[in-house]
C-alpha positions as CSV (number, residue, x, y, z in Angstrom):
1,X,85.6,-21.2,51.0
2,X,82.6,-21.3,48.9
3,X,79.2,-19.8,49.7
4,X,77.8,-22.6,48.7
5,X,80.4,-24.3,50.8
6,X,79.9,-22.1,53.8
7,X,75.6,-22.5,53.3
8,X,76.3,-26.7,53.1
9,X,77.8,-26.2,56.5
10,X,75.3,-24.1,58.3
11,X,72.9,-26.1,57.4
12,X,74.3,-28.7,59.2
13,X,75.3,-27.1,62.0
14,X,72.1,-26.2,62.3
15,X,69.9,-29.2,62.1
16,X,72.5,-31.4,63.6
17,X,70.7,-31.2,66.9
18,X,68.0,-32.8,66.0
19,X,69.8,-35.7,64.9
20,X,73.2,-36.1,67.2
21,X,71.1,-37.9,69.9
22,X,70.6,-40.6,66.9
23,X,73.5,-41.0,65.1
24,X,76.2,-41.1,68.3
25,X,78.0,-38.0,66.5
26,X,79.7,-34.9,68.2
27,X,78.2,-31.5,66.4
28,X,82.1,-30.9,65.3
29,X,82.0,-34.3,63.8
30,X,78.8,-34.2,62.1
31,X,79.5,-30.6,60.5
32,X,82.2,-32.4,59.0
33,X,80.2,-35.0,56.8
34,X,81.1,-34.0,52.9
35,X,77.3,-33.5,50.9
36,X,77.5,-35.8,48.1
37,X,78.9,-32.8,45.3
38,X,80.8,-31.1,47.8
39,X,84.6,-30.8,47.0
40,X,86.9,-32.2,49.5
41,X,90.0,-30.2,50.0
42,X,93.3,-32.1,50.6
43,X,96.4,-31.0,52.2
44,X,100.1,-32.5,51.6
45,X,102.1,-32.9,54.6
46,X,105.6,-33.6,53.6
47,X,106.5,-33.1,49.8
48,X,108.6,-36.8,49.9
49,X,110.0,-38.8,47.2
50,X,106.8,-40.8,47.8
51,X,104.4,-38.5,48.0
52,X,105.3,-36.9,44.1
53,X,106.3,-40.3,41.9
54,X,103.8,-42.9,43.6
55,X,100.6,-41.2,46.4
56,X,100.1,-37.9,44.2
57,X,99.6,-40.1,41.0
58,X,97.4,-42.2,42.5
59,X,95.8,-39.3,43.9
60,X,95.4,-38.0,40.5
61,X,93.6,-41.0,38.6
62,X,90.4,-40.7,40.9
63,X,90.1,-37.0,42.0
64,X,88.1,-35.8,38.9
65,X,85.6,-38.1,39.5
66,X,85.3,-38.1,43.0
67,X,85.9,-34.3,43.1
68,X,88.6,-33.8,45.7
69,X,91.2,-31.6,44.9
70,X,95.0,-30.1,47.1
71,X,95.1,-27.0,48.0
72,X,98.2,-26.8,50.0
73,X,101.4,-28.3,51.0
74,X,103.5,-28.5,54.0
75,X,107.3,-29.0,54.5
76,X,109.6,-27.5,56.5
77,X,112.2,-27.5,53.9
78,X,112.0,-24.7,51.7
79,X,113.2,-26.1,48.8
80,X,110.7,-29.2,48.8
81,X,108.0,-26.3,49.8
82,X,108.5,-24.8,46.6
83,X,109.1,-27.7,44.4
84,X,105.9,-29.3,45.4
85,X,103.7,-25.8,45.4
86,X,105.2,-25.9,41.3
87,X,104.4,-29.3,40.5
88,X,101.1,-29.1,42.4
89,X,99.7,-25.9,40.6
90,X,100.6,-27.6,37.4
91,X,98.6,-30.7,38.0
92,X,95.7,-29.3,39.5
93,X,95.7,-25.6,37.4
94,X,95.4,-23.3,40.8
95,X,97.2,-21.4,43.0
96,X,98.9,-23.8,46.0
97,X,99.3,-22.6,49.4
98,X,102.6,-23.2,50.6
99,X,103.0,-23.9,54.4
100,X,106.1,-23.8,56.2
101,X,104.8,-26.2,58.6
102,X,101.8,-28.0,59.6
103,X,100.3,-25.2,61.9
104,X,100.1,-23.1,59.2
105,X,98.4,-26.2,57.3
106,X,96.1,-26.4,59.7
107,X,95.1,-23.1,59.8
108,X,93.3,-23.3,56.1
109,X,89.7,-23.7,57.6
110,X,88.9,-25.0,54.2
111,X,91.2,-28.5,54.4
112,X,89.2,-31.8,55.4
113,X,92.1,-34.8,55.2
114,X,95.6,-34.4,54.7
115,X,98.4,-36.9,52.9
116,X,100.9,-37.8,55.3
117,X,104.9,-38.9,54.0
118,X,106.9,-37.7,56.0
119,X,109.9,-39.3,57.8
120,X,109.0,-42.8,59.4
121,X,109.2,-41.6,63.2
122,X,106.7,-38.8,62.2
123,X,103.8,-40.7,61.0
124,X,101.9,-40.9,63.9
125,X,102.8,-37.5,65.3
126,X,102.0,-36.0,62.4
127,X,98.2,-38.3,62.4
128,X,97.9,-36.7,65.9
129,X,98.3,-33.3,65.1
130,X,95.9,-33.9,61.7
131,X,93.1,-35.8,63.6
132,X,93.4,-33.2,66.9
133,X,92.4,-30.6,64.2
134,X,89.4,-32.8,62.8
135,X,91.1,-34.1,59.7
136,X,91.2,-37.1,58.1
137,X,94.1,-38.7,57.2
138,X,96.1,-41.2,54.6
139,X,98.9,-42.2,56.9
140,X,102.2,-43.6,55.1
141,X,103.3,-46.5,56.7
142,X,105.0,-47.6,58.8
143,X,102.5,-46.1,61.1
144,X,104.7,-45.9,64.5
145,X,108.8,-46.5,65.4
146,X,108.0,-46.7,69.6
147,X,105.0,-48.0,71.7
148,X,104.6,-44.6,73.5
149,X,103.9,-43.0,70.0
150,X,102.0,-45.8,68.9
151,X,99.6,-45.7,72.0
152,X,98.8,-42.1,72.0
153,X,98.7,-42.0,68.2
154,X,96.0,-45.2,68.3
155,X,94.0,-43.6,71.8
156,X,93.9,-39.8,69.5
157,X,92.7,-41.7,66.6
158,X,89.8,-43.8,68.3
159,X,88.6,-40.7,69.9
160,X,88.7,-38.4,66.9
161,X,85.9,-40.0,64.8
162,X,88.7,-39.5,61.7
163,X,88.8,-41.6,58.7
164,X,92.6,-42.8,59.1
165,X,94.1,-45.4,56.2
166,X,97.3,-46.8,56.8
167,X,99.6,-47.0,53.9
168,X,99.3,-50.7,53.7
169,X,98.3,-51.3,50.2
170,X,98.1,-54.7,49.9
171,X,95.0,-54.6,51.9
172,X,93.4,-52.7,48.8
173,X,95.0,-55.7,46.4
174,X,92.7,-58.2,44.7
175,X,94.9,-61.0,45.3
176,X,95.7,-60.3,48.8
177,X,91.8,-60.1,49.2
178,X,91.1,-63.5,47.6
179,X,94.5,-64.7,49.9
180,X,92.6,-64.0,53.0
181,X,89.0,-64.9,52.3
182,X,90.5,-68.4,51.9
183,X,92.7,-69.1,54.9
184,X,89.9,-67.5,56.9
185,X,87.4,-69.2,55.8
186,X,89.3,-72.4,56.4
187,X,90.1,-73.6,53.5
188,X,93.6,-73.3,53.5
189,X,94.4,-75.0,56.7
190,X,95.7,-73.8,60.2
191,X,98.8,-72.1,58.6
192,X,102.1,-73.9,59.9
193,X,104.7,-71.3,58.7
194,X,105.3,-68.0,56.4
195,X,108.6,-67.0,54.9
196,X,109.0,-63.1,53.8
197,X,111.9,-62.1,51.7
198,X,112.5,-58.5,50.1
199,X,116.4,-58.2,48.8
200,X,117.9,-55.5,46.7
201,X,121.3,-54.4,45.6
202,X,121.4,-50.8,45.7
203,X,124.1,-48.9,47.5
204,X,122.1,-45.8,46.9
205,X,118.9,-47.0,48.5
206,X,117.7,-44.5,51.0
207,X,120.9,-42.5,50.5
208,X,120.7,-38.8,49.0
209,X,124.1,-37.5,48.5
210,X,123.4,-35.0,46.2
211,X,120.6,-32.6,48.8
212,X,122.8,-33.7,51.4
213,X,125.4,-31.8,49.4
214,X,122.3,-28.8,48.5
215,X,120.7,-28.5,51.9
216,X,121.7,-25.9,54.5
217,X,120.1,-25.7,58.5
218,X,118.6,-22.3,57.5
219,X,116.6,-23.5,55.0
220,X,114.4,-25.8,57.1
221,X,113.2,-26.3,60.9
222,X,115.7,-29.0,62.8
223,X,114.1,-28.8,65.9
224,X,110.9,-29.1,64.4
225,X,111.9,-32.4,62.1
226,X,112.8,-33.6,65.7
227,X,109.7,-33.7,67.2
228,X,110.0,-35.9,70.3
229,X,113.5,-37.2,69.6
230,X,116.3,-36.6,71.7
231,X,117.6,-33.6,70.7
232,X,121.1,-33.4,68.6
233,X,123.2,-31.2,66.7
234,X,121.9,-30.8,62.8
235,X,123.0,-33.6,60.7
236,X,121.3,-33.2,57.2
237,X,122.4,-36.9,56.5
238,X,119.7,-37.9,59.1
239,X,117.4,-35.3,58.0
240,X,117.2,-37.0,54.7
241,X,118.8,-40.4,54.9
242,X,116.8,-41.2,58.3
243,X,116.4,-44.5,57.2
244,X,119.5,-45.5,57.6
245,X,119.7,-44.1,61.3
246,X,117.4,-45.0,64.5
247,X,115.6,-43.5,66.2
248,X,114.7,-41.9,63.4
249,X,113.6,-45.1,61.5
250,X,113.9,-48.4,61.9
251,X,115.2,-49.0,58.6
252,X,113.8,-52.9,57.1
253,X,111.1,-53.6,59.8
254,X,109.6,-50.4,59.4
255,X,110.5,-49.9,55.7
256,X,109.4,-53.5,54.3
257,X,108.1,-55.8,56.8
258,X,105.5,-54.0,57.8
259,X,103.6,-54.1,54.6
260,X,104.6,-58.2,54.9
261,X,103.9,-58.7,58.2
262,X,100.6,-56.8,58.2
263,X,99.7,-59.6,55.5
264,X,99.9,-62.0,58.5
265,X,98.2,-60.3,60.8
266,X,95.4,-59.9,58.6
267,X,95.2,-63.4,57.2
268,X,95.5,-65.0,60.3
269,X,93.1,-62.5,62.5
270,X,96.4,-62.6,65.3
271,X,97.2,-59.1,66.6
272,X,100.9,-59.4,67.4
273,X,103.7,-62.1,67.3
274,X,104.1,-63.5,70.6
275,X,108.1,-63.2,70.5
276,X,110.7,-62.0,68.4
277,X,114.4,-62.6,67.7
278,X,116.7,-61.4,65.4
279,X,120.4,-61.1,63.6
280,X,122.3,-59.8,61.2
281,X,124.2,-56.5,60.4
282,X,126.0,-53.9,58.3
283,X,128.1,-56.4,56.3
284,X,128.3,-54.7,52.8
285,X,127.6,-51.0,53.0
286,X,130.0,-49.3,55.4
287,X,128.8,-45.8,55.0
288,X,127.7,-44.5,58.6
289,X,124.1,-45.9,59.1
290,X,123.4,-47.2,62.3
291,X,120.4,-49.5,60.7
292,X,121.5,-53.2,59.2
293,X,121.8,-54.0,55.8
294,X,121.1,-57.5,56.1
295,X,118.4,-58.7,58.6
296,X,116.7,-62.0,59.3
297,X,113.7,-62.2,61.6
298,X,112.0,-65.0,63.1
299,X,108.6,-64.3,65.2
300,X,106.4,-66.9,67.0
301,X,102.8,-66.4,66.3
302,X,100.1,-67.9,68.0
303,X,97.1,-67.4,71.2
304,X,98.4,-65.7,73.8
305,X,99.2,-68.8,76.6
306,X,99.2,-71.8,74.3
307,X,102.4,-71.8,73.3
308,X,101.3,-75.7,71.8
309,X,99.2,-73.4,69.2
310,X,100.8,-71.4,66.7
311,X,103.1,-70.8,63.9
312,X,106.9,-69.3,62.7
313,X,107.1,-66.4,60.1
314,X,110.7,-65.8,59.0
315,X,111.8,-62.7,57.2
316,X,114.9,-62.0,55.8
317,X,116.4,-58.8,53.8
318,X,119.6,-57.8,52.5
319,X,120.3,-55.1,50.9
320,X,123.6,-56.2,49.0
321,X,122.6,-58.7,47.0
322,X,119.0,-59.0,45.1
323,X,116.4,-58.0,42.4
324,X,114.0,-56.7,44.9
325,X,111.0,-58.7,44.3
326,X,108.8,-59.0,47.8
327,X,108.1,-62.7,48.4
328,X,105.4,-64.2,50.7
329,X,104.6,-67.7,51.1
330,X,102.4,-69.3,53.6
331,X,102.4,-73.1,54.2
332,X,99.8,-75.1,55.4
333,X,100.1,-78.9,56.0
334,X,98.1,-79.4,52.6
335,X,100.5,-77.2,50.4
336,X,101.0,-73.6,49.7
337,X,100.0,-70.0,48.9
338,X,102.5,-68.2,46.7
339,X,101.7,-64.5,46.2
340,X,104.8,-64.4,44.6
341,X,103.1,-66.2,42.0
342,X,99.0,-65.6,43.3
343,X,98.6,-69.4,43.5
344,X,97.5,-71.9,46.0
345,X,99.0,-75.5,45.6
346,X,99.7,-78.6,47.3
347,X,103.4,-78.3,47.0
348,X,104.9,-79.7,50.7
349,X,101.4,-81.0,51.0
350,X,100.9,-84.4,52.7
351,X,100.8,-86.8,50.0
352,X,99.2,-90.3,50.6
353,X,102.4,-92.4,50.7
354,X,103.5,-90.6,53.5
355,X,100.1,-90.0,55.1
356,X,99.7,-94.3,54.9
357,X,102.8,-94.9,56.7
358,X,101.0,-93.4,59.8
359,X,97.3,-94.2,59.5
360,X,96.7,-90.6,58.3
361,X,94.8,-89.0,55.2
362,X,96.1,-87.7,52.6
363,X,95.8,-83.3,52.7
364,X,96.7,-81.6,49.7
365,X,95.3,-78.3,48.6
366,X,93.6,-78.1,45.1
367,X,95.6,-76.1,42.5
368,X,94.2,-72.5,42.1
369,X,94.9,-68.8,41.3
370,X,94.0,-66.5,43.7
371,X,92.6,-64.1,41.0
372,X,92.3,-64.0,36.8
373,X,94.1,-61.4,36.5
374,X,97.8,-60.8,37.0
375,X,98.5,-58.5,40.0
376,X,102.7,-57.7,40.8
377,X,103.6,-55.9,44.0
378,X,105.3,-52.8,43.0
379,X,108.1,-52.3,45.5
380,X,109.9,-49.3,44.7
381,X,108.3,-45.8,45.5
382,X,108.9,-44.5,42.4
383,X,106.3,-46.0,40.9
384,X,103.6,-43.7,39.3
385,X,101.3,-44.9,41.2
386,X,100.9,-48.7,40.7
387,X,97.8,-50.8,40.7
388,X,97.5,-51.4,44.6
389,X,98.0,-47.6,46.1
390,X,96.0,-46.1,43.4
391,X,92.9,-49.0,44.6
392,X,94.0,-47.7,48.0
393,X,93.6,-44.4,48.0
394,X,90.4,-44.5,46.0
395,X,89.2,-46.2,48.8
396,X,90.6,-44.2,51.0
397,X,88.9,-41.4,49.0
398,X,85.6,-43.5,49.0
399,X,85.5,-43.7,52.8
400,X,86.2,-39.5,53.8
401,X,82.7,-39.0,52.6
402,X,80.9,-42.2,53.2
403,X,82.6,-42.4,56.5
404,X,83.0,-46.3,56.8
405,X,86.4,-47.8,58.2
406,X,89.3,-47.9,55.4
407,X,90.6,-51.2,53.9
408,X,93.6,-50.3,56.0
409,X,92.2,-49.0,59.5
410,X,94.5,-47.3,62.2
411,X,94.5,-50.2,63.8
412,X,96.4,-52.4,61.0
413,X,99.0,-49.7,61.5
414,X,99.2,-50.1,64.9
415,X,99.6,-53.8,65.1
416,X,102.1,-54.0,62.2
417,X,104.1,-51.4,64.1
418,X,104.3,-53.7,67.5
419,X,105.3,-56.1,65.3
420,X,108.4,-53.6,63.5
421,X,109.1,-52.3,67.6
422,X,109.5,-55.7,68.7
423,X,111.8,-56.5,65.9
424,X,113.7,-53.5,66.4
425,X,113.9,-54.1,69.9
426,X,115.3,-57.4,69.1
427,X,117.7,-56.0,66.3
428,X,119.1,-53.4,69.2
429,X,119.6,-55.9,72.4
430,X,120.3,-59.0,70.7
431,X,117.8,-60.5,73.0
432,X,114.1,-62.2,72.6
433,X,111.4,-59.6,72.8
434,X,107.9,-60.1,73.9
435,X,104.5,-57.9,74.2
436,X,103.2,-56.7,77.8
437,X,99.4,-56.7,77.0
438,X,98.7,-54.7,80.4
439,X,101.5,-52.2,80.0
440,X,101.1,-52.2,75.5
441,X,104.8,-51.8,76.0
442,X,107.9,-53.9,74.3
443,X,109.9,-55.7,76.6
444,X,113.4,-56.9,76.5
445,X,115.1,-59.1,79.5
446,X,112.2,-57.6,81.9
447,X,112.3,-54.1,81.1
448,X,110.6,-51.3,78.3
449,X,112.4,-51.1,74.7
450,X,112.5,-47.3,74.6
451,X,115.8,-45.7,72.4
């Protein structure tokens, strides 16, 4: 650390007294404030596919300017320790700590937030430990696979005072903004229905044959990728195919439809679907995985108690057949948005020959684009950092030192992730699941989804 580093904090330790009483902040807290030309240090946890081709380039168009900088990485596999300590001394031009797991992360004083891409059951254990230690975090979604992890990674969060963004970059998108300033502000229409859609035909999606082949057990920490899973023998296809296996992921609820369904949630101001039921299964690629390869979704949205109130969202996914282009249409009774396309429209709308036949006005929706500009949703994570998670870790970035809430606050994550549990919870028991608001549990036929 820095002297000057070292005298910034002092001096803030020092004269925080005086102000804590007026600013409702802890001294720990306040300490942590960045000054305005004070670097921000960054540590990786998890040296994933994601984290190199699409968060470290993102990273890396707005760290000059905002003068943040990594300083470490931490992954329990030793290989992906030292490929990402390489990679990262080459971008930023200085020594990289390696850490063989996040203790050792965490026991660089000099780290303020980490990146967090890890495996999808790990997210929000791995926010828990970050925040427990007074870091900030960027949280890949989706943020949790069960509702115990969810609820203690939400109740650490909230009491932390950390500066948490979810991985949920459409909220950082242009047209997704301009999306939901409309239906919120009414002019769409109460919506009626959504359909979500994300199809792709890749027998090697989420499969890694060739480190499955180069891993061995001694070269990484199996209990510790673990973490609060059942324990099992080691299985490096899990280790680095988990999405294709639960508990260790969910697979297309936690994978895709959480950055869709968060969309809904967002637009419509609703927390949670109200029910969900599900089907499908592995029809095409017979290779082991216990997670579907084809899934179709349909939730029930609406005020808790009025079942007369509300709307369906249906998504479907297959894996087998597609050119993997996320679709997201929402329908009002005056037309349609398309953020397939960015446009509103009155296609489906109620047109005045039908309207007449029941002493009813005519409700169409004008014809509009969302934005100017063209905006695509970059689905694949080797993306070198598309347009929508570079805007959303620069605002992530943003928000460490000015300490406002994220576009994406913990609590997006942990709505879109009772949405993904009840799914999953559907996907598992073939029956209707609901939300206990008392209990923030998933229930099935009376009783808690658990494994």
């Amino acid at each position: 650390m820095s002297s000057r580093r070292k005298f910034i904090r002092q001096s803030i330790k020092a004269g925080a007294g005086i102000y804590l009483g007026t600013m409702g902040l802890s001294a720990a807290s306040y300490a942590r404030i960045m000054g305005s030309n004070d670097r921000v240090l960054i540590g990786a946890v998890g040296f994933s596919d994601r984290f190199r081709h699409s968060l470290l380039p993102a990273f890396l168009n707005h760290y000059k300017e905002l003068n943040f900088d990594i300083i470490a990485v931490s992954d329990i596999w030793k290989l992906r320790r030292e490929e990402g300590t390489e990679l990262l001394k080459s971008k930023f031009g200085h020594d990289i700590r390696p850490c063989n797991n996040n203790d050792e992360l965490y026991a660089i004083k000099d780290i303020d937030a980490v990146i967090i891409s890890t495996a999808d059951f790990q997210h929000a254990l791995h926010t828990i430990e970050a925040v427990k230690s007074g870091r900030d975090t960027y949280t890949e979604k989706p943020f949790a696979e069960t509702m115990d992890d969810n609820n203690a990674a939400l109740k650490a969060v909230k009491e932390s005072n950390r500066i948490v963004q979810i991985g949920s970059q459409r909220r950082s998108g242009p047209n997704y903004k301009a999306a939901a300033s409309f239906v919120q502000q009414g002019k769409f229409g109460p919506i009626t229905s959504v359909e979500l859609t994300w199809n792709v035909n890749q027998p090697g999606r989420w499969r890694r044959p060739a480190l499955v082949e180069k891993i061995r057990e001694e070269d990484t920490d199996w209990k510790r990728f673990l973490m609060n899973r059942p324990f099992e023998k080691w299985d490096p296809r899990k280790y680095l195919e988990y999405r294709l296996f639960w508990p260790y992921s969910s697979g297309m609820p936690g994978q895709w439809m959480s950055h869709q369904i968060d969309t809904v949630h967002w637009f419509s101001g609703l927390e949670h679907p109200r029910s969900v039921v599900a089907n499908g299964g592995i029809y095409m690629w017979k290779d082991g995985r216990t997670n579907w390869d084809t899934t179709t979704a349909v939730f029930d949205y609406g005020p808790s108690g009025d079942p007369t109130t509300g709307f369906q969202v249906i998504f479907s996914s297959r894996m087998h057949n597609g050119d993997e282009r996320p679709a997201e249409l929402y329908y009002s009774n005056g037309g349609e948005l398309n953020l397939i396309t960015n446009k509103i429209s009155p296609a489906g709308g109620l047109r005045k020959r039908f309207a007449d036949e029941m002493n009813m006005q005519p409700n169409l929706l004008p014809e509009m684009d969302l934005v100017p500009e063209k905006v695509e949703v970059v689905a694949s994570a080797n993306t070198g950092g598309d347009v929508l998670t570079s805007a959303h870790m620069r605002n992530w970035m943003e928000c460490v030192r000015s300490r406002r809430q994220p576009n994406a606050p913990v609590e997006a994550g942990y709505y879109h992730s009772i949405a993904n549990i009840m799914t999953n919870a559907a996907v598992r028991t073939g029956a209707k699941a609901v939300f206990d608001e008392k209990t923030k549990q998933v229930m099935v036929n009376g009783k808690v989804f658990k494994y």
